[in-house]
C-alpha positions as CSV (number, residue, x, y, z in Angstrom):
1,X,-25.3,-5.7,12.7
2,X,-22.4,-7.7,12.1
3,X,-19.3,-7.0,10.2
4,X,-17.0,-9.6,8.9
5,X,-13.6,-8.5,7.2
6,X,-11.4,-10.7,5.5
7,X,-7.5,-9.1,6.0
8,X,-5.8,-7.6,9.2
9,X,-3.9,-5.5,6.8
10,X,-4.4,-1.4,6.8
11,X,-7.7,-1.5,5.1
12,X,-9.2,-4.4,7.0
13,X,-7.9,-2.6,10.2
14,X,-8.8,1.0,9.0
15,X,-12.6,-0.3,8.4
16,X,-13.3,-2.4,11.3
17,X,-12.1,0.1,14.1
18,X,-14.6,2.6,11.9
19,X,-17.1,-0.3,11.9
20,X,-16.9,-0.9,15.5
21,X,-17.3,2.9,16.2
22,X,-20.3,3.1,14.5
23,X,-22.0,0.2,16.6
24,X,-21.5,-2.6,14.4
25,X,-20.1,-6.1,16.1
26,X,-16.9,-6.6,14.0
27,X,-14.6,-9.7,12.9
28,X,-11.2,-9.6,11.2
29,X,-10.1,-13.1,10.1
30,X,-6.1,-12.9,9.1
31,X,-4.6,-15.4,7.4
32,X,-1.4,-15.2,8.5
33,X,-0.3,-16.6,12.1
34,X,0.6,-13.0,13.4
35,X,1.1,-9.7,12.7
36,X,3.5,-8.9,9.7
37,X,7.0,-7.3,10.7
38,X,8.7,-7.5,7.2
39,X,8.3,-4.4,5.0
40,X,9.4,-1.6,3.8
41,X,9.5,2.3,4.3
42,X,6.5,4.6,2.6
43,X,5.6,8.0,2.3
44,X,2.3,8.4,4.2
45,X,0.0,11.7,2.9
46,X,-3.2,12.8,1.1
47,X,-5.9,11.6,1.0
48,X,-5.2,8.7,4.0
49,X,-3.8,11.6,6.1
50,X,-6.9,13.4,6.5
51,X,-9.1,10.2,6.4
52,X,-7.1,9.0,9.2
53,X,-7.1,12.0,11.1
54,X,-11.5,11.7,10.6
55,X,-11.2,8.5,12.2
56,X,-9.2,9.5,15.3
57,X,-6.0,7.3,14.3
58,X,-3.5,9.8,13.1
59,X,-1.7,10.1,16.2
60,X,-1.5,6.5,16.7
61,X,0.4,6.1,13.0
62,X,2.7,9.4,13.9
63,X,3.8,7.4,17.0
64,X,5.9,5.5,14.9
65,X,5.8,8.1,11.8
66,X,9.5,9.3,10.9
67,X,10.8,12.9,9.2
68,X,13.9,12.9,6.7
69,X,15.9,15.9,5.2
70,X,15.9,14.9,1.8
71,X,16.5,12.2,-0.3
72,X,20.1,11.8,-1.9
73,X,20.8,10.0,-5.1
74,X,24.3,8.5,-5.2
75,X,26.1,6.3,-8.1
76,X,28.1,3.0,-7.6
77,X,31.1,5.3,-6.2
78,X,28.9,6.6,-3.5
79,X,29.0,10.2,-5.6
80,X,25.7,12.3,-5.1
81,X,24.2,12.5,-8.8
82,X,20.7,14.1,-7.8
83,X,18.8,15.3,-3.9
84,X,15.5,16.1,-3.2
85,X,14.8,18.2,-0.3
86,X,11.9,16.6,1.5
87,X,10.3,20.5,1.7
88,X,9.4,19.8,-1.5
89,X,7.3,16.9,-0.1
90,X,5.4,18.9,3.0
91,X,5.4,21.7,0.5
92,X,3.3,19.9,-2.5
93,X,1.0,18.1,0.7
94,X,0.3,20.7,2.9
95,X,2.7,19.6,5.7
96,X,0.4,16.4,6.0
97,X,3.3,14.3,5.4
98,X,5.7,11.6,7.2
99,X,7.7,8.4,6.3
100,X,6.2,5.3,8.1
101,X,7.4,1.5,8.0
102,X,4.5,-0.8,6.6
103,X,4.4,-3.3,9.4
104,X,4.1,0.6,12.0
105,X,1.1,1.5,10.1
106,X,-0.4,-1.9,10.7
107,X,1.0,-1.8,14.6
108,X,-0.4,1.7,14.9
109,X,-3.9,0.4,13.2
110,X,-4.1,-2.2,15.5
111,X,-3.8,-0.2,19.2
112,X,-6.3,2.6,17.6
113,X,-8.7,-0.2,17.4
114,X,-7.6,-2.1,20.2
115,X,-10.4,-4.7,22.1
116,X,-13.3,-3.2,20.0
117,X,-12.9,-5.9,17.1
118,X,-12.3,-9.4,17.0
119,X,-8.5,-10.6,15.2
120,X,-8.9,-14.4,14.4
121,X,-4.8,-14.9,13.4
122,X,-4.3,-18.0,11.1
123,X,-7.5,-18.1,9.3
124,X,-7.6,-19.1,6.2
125,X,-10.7,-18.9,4.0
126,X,-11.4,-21.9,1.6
127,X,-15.0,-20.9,0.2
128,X,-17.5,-18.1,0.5
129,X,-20.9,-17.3,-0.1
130,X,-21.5,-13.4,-0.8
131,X,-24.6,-13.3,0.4
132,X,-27.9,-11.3,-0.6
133,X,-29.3,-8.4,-0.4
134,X,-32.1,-7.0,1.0
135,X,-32.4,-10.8,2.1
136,X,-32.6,-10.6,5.7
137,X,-32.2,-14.4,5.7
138,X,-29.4,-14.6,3.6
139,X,-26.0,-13.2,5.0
140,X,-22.6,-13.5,3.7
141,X,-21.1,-16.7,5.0
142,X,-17.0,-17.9,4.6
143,X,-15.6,-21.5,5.4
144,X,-12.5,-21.4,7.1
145,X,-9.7,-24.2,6.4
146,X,-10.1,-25.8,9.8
147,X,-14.1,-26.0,9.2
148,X,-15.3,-23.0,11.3
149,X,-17.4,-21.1,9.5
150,X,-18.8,-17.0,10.1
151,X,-21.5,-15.3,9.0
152,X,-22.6,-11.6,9.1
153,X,-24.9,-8.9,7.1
154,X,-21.6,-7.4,6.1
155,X,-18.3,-8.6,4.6
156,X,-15.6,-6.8,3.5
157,X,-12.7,-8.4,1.5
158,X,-9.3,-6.4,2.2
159,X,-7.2,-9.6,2.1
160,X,-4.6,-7.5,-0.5
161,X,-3.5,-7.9,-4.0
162,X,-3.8,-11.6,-4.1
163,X,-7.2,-11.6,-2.4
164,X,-9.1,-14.6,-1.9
165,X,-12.4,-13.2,-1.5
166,X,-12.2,-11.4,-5.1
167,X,-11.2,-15.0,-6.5
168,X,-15.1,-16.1,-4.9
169,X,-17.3,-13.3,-5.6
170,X,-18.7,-13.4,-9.0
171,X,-16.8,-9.9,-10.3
172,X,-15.3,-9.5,-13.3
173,X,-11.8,-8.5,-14.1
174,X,-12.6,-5.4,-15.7
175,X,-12.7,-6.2,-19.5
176,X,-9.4,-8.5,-19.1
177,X,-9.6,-11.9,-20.3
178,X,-8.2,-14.8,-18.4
179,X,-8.9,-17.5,-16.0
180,X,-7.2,-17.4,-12.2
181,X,-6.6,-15.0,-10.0
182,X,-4.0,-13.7,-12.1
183,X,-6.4,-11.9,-14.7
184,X,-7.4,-9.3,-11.7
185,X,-3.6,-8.2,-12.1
186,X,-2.0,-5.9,-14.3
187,X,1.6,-6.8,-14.2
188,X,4.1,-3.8,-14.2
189,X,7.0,-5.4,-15.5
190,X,9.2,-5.3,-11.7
191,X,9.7,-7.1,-8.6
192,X,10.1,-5.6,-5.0
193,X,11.9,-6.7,-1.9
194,X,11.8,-5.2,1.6
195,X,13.1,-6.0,4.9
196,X,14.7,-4.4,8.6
197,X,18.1,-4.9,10.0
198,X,19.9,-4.2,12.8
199,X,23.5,-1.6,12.0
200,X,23.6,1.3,14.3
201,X,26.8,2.2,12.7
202,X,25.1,2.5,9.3
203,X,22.3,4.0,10.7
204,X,24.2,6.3,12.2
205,X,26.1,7.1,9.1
206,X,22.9,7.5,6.8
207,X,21.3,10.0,9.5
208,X,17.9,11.7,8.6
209,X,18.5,11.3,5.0
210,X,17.5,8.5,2.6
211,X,20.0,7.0,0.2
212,X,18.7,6.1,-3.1
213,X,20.7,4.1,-5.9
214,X,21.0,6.6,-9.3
215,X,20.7,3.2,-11.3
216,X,19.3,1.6,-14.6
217,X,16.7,-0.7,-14.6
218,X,17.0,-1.1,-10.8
219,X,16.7,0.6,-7.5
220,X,17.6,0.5,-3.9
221,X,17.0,2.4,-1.2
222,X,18.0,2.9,2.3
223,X,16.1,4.4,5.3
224,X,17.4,4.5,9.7
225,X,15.1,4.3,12.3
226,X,15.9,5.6,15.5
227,X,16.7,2.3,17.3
228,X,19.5,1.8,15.2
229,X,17.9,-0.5,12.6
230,X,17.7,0.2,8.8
231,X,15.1,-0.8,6.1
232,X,16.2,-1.8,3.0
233,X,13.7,-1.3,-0.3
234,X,14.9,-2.7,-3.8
235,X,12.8,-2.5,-7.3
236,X,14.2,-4.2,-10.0
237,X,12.6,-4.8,-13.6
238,X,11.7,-8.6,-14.2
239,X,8.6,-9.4,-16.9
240,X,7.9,-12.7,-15.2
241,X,5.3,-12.0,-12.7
242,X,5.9,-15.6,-10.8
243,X,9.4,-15.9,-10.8
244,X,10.8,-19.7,-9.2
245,X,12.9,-19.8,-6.4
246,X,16.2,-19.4,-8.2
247,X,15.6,-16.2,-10.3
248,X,14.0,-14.3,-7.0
249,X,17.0,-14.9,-5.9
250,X,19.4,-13.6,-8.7
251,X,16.8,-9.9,-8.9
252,X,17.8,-10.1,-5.4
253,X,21.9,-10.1,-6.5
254,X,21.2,-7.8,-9.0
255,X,21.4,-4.8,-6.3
256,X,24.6,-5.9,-5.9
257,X,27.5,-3.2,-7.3
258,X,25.2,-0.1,-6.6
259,X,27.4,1.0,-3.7
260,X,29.0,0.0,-0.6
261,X,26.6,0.9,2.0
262,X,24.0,-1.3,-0.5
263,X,26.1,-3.9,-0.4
264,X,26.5,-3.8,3.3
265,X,22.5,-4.1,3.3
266,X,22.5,-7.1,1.5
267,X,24.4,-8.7,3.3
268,X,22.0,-8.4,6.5
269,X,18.9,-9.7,4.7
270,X,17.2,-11.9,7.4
271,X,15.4,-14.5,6.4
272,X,12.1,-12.7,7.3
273,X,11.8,-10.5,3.8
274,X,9.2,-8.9,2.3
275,X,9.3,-9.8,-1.5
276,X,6.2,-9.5,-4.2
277,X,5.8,-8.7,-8.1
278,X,4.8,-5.2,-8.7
279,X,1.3,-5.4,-9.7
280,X,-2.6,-3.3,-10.0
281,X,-5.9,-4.9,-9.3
282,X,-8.3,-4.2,-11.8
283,X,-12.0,-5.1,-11.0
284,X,-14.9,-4.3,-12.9
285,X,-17.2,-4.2,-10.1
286,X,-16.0,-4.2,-6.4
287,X,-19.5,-5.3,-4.5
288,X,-21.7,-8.4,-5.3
289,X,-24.6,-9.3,-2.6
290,X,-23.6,-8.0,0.9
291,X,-19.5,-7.6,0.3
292,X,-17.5,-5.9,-1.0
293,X,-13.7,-5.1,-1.9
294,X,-11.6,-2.5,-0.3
295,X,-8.1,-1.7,-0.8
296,X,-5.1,-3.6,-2.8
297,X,-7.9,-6.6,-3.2
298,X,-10.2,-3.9,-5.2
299,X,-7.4,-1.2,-6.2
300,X,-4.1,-1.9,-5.6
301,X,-2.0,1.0,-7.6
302,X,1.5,-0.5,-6.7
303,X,4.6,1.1,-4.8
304,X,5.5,2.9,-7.9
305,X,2.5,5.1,-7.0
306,X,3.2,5.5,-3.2
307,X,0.2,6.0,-2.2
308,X,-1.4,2.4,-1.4
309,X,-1.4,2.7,2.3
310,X,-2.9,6.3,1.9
311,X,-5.9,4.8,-0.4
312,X,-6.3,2.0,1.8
313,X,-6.9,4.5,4.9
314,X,-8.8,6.7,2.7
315,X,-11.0,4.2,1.2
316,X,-11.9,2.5,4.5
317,X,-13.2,6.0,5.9
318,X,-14.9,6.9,2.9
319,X,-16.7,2.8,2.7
320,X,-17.5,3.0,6.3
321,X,-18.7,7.0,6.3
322,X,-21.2,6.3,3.3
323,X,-22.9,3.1,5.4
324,X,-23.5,5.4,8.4
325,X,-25.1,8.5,5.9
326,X,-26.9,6.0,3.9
327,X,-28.0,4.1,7.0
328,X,-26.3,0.8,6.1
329,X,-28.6,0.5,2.9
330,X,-26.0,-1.8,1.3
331,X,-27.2,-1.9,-2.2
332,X,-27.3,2.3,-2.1
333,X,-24.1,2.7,-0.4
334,X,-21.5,0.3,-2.1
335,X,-22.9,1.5,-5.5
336,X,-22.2,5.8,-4.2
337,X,-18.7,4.6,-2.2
338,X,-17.7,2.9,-6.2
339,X,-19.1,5.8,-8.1
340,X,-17.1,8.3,-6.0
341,X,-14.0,6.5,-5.4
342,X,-13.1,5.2,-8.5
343,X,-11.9,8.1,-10.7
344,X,-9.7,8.4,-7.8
345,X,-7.7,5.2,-7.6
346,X,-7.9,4.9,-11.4
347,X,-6.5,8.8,-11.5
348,X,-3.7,7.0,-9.2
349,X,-3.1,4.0,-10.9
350,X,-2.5,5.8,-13.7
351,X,0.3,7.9,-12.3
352,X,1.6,4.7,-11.2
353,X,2.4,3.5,-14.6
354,X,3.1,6.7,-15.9
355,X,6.0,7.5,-13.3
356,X,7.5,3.7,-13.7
357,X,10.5,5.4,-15.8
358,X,11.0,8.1,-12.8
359,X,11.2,5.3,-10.1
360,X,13.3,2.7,-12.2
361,X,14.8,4.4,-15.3
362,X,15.0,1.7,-18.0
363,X,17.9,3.7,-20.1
364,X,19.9,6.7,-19.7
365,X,18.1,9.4,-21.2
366,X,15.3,8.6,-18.6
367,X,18.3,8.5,-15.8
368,X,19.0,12.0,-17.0
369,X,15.5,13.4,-16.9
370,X,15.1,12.2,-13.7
371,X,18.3,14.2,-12.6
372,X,16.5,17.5,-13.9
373,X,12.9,17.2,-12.5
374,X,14.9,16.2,-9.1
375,X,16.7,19.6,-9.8
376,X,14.2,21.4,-10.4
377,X,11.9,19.6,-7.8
378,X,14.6,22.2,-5.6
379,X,13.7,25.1,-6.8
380,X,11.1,27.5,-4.9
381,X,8.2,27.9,-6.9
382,X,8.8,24.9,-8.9
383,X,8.7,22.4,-6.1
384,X,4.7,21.4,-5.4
385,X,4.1,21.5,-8.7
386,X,7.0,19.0,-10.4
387,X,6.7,16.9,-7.2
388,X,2.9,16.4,-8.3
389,X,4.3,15.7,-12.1
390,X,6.7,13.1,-10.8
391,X,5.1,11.1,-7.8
392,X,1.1,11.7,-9.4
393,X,-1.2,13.9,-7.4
394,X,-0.8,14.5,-3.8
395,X,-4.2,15.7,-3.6
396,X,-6.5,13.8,-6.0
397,X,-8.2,16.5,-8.5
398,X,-12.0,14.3,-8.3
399,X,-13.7,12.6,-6.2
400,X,-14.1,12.6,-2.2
401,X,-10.9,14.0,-1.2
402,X,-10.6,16.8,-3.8
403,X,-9.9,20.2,-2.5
C-alpha cells in the first residue's frame, strides 16, 4: 500500500513515520526547497505528548525540548506587572510538558522517521485528483509543477493552513460562504511574527525565564536557547488578513517601545522570519475519495490556542492508529478518525477565540484581568484549574484523548 502525504510539516511527518511503521511505502512531497528554520517557541503537552510518546518519537522532540521557571510579564520600563510559575503548567498537564522551537519539532520528526519515508523537497503540487474508493483502479493522483506526477491508494493533505490539497478536493467550508481558499479561514483579527537570533549576552540575561510584554493590543515575547540564541514571538491585532508589503512591516514597528531588551530583539530580525495572519481552518468535511486532511489544513486552531503542534501529533497518531484497527478500510476509518476527533479540535478552537483577550488584551480592564488570573494562576490549589480557564483544556474533556 502506498501513502502519499502532501506537507513535511509535523503532521505530514508525524503520519508518515506511523505509516511507514505499519508497512505502508510512504511519500512526503514538501513544497518548500528545505527544511524550515524560522519559527517561534511553543508549549508542547496533551494530547500530542502522549500520542507522540505512542509512536516512539517523544524522546527525539525532548532532544531539543527546553524547561523555563516561569514566565514574567514586564511593562515598557522593564517593571514586572504579572509572573506565572511554569509549575502551574506541569501541574495542570501532568508533568507532560516542555517548550520546543517549531522548526525542533520538525528536526526531531524528521530523524524519528529517518530513511523509512521518501522527502521530495521543492514540490509543488498544481492539480489533484482525490481518487475513489473502494476503486482498486482508481488511486489518488497529484501533478507536480515540474510535470511529475504520483499516485498512491492513500493521500494525506497536511500542507498547513494555506493547504493546497483542501483548495482541490471537493470539501466544503463548513457552512461559510465564499470563493478561494480564503473562505476555509476564520480570520482572528492578529498577525504573528517569529524568528531566532544570535545574543549570548541577552540570552544570558533572560536565563530560564520568558519575558512577555504586559501590553495593549499587542504582544512580544522572548525565549534563550542554550547556544546562546534567542527567539523572538510578536502578536499584534491587524483586521486585514492579507496585509501588503508596507503595513507587515509597520505591525512589525509596532513592538517597538515595549522595552529595551524588545527593542534589542528587533533590531536582530534576520531576514529569514517567520510571519503569517492568525487564522482557523474550518472544513465541513475533512475526507473525499481516498484523502484526506490532517492538521492546520483540516483544523488549524491558531497560536492563540497553543496547542497546534500538539493536535497535529495527536491527530496523525489517532488517523494512522484507526487505518491499522480498521484494516485500512478507508471509507470506515476516515469517517470514525472525523467523528472522534472533531469535538476535540472544535473544543480547542474554541478556547482559541475565547482566550484572544488573555493573549492580546484589546483595553485595560482586560490587561487587568489578565494580571489577576496570572495571580491567581500562583496560588496552590488554584493553579491547574485557572491555567485550564486561561490557555483552554490541557486535557481535552471528549474524544480520544479524554482521561
Amino acid at each position: 500500500m502506498r501513502a502519499l502525504i502532501i506537507g513535511a510539516g509535523i503532521a505530514g511527518l508525524a503520519a508518515a513515520g506511523a505509516l511507514a511503521r505499519d508497512g505502508w511505502e510512504t511519500t512526503v512531497l514538501e513544497q518548500a526547497s528545505g527544511p524550515r528554520t524560522a519559527g517561534y517557541m511553543i508549549d508542547f503537552f496533551e494530547p500530542g505528548f502522549t500520542a507522540a510518546q505512542s509512536l516512539g518519537a517523544l524522546s527525539n522532540l525532548r532532544e531539543y525540548g527546553q524547561f523555563y521557571t516561569r514566565a514574567r510579564y514586564v511593562d515598557a520600563t522593564g517593571r514586572t506587572r504579572a509572573q506565572l510559575s511554569m509549575d502551574s503548567f506541569l501541574n495542570a498537564a501532568g508533568g507532560k510538558f516542555f517548550s520546543i522551537l517549531r522548526p525542533d519539532i520538525e528536526r526531531g520528526l524528521r530523524e524519528w522517521v529517518g530513511h523509512s519515508t521518501d522527502i521530495v523537497q521543492g514540490a509543488k503540487v498544481v492539480s489533484l485528483d482525490p481518487g475513489r474508493y473502494p476503486d482498486s483502479g482508481a488511486p489518488a493522483r497529484v501533478t507536480l509543477q515540474d510535470g511529475r506526477e504520483f499516485g498512491a491508494e492513500l493521500l494525506i493533505g497536511a500542507d498547513g493552513i494555506h493547504s493546497t490539497v483542501r483548495s482541490c478536493l471537493p470539501v466544503s467550508a463548513g457552512g461559510r460562504q465564499g470563493t478561494g481558499p480564503d473562505r476555509f479561514l476564520r480570520h482572528l483579527g492578529f498577525h504573528v511574527f517569529g524568528y531566532v537570533f544570535s545574543d549570548a549576552a541577552l540570552a544570558a540575561r533572560l536565563g530560564a525565564e520568558v519575558l512577555l510584554t504586559d501590553s495593549l493590543t499587542r504582544q512580544a515575547g522572548l525565549y534563550a536557547l542554550p547556544d546562546g540564541r534567542v527567539t523572538f514571538f510578536g502578536i499584534v491585532a491587524c483586521n486585514d488578513p492579507a496585509p501588503d508589503t508596507a503595513m507587515r512591516e509597520d505591525l512589525f514597528t509596532r513592538f517597538r517601545g515595549l522595552g529595551p531588551l524588545v527593542d534589542q530583539a528587533l533590531e536582530r530580525r534576520p531576514a529569514d522570519m517567520y510571519e503569517d495572519f492568525v487564522a482557523q481552518s474550518v472544513v465541513g468535511l475533512w475526507h473525499h475519495g481516498r484523502s484526506i486532511l490532517l492538521g492546520d489544513a483540516a483544523y488549524a486552531v491558531s497560536p492563540l490556542a497553543g496547542q497546534g503542534a500538539s493536535l497535529a501529533v495527536a491527530g496523525a497518531e489517532l488517523l494512522t492508529r484507526t487505518l491499522r484497527e480498521r484494516d485500512n478500510d478507508l471509507s470506515t476509518a476516515f469517517a470514525d478518525y472525523e467523528a472522534a476527533w472533531r469535538p476535540v479540535v472544535e473544543e480547542q478552537q474554541a478556547a482559541g477565540r475565547r482566550n484572544t483577550r488573555f493573549f492580546v488584551p484589546p483595553n485595560r480592564t482586560s490587561l487587568l484581568l489578565r494580571r489577576g488570573a496570572l495571580h491567581l494562576m500562583n496560588l496552590r490549589g488554584l493553579n491547574a484549574f485557572m491555567a485550564r480557564r486561561a490557555f483552554g483544556s490541557v486535557l481535552p474533556t471528549q474524544g480520544p484523548w479524554a482521561p
